[in-house]
N, C-alpha and C positions, 0 to 999 in steps of 0.2 A: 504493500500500500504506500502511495508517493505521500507526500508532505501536504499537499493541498488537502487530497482527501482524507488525511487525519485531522486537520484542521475544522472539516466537516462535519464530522464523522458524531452523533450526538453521545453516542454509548463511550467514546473513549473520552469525549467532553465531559459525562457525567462522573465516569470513574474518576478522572481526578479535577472535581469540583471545581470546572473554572467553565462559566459562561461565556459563550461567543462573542457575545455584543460588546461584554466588560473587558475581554480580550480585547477586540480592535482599538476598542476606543483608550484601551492602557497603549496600543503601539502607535494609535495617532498623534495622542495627547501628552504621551508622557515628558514628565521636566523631571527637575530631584525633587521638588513635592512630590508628583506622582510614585517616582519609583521606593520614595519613605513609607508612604501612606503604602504602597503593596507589601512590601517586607513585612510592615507592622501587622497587616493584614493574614498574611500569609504565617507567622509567628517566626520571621528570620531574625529580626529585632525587635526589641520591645521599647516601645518612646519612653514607657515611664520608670526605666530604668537606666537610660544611656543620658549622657551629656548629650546635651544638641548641638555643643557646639565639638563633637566629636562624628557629627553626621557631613562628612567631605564628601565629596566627588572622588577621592581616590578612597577613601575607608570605606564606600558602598563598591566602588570597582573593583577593591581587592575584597572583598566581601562574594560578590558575585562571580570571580573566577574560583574562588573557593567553591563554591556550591556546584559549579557545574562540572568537578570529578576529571576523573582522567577517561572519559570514552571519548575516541578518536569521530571525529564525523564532519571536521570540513579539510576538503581535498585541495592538494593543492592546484588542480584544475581551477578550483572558486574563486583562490587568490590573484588568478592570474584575471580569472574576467571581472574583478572588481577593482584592481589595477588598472587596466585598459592596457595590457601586456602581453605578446605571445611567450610562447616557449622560450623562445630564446633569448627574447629581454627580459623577461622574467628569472634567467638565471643569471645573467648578468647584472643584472641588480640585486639579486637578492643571495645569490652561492655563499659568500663571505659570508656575509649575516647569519643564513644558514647552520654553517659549519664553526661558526664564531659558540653559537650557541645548540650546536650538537643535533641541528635536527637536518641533518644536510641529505643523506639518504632516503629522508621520508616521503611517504606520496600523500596523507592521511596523516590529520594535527588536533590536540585537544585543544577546547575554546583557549585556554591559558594560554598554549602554543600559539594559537593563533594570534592572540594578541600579542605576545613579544615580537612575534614576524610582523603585523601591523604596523605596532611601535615603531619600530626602527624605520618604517615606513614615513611615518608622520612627524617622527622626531621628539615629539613628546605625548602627551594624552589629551591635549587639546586638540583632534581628530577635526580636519573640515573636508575638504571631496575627497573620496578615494581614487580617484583616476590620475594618472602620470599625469605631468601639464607638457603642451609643445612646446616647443620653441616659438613656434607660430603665434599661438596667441599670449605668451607674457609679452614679446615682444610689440604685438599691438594692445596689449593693456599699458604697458609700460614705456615704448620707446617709439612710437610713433609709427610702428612696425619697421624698425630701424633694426633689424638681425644684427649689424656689427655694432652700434649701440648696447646692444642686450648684451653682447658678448663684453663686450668692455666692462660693460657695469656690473657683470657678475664676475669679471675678473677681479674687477678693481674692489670690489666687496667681500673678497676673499672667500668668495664660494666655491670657486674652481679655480686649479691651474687654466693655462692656455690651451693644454696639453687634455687633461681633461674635459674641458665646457667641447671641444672638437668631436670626444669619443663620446658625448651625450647626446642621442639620440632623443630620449625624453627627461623631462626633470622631476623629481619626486618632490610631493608635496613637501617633506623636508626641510630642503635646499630651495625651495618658493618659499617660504615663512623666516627661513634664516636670509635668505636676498632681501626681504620685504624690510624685516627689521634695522636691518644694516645699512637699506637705503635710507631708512625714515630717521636712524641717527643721524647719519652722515649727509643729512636735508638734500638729496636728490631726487628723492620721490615724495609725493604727500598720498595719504589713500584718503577718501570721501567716508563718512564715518558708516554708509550703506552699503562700502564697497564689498563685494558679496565673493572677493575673490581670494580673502583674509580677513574672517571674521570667525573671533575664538569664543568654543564654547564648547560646553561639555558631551563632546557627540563621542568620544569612546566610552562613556559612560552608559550614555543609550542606546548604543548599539551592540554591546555586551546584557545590558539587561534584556535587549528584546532576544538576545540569544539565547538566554538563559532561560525567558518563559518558552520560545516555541522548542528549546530541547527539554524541558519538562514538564510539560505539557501537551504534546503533539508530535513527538517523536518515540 
């Protein structure tokens, strides 16, 4: 039975007491209110026993790789189509990282796995698109669509060698938020405070707990 149709499915809905409707509306709606208010709900924590000001974004993230165990179940097929990566740039960006952290061999990763392989993706856990960015379009978000501009300014911002920015084919979100930063010290760039191409927020947070309910609950 695929994923959709557990999701459906009202008998395996009912064995473990989690309503449809309250499901989508936790995966459309959810903030860190919502994901307190389910834990407490669910008895992962309890509010009237914990400091609140011990309720983080990373103390609910590593809360929530906790809970979802060591079964293997995202492939790294998945990593590659939520990357925007074939095979082969997908090893070339990620082999080292990989093998850095022992899972170099694998085809199939626990959620925890998955997130140190993300991580390293994103550079820290304020998580914004998961797709590679082009060259193409930092370069027309940022230099006028000036390619040897682009190249300069992420030279000169100490992102890449010369040598490297050449063999980059795509650039990982990463190396976009370290460029960004570096430009907006160093006042060569400004971002518009809606700019939607560097806006931080707690999305590995949410994106781990939405993993967390559909593997126990519909897997």
């Amino acid at each position: 039975m695929d994923i959709s149709k557990k999701i459906f499915d009202p008998a395996k809905n009912q064995k473990k007491g989690m309503n449809l409707w309250f499901f989508l509306t936790v995966m459309l709606s959810s903030n860190i209110r919502t994901i307190i208010y389910v834990f407490h709900v669910c008895h992962l924590i309890d509010l009237r026993s914990i400091d609140q000001s011990e309720l983080t974004e990373e103390y609910l993230l590593q809360s929530i790789l906790k809970l979802c165990g060591d079964e293997k179940i995202i492939k790294k097929g998945h990593l590659r189509e939520i990357t925007g990566l074939n095979k082969d740039t997908f090893n070339d960006y990620f082999d080292d990282h990989l093998k850095e952290i022992d899972l170099y061999n694998r085809r199939i990763f626990t959620i925890k796995e998955t997130y140190q392989i993300l991580n390293f993706w994103q550079g820290d856990h304020q998580w914004e698109r998961m797709e590679a960015y082009t060259k193409g379009e930092l370069a027309k978000h940022f230099t006028q669509s000036n390619y040897e501009n682009l190249a300069i300014d992420m030279i000169d911002n100490s992102i890449f060698t010369e040598q490297e920015y050449q063999s980059r084919h795509y650039i990982k979100p990463a190396d976009v938020k370290k460029f960004i930063v570096n430009s907006i010290e160093n006042k060569r760039i400004s971002l518009n405070p809606h700019d939607t191409i560097y806006e931080k927020s707690y999305y590995s947070l949410k994106v781990f707990f939405h993993l967390y309910i559909v593997k126990e609950y519909f897997i």
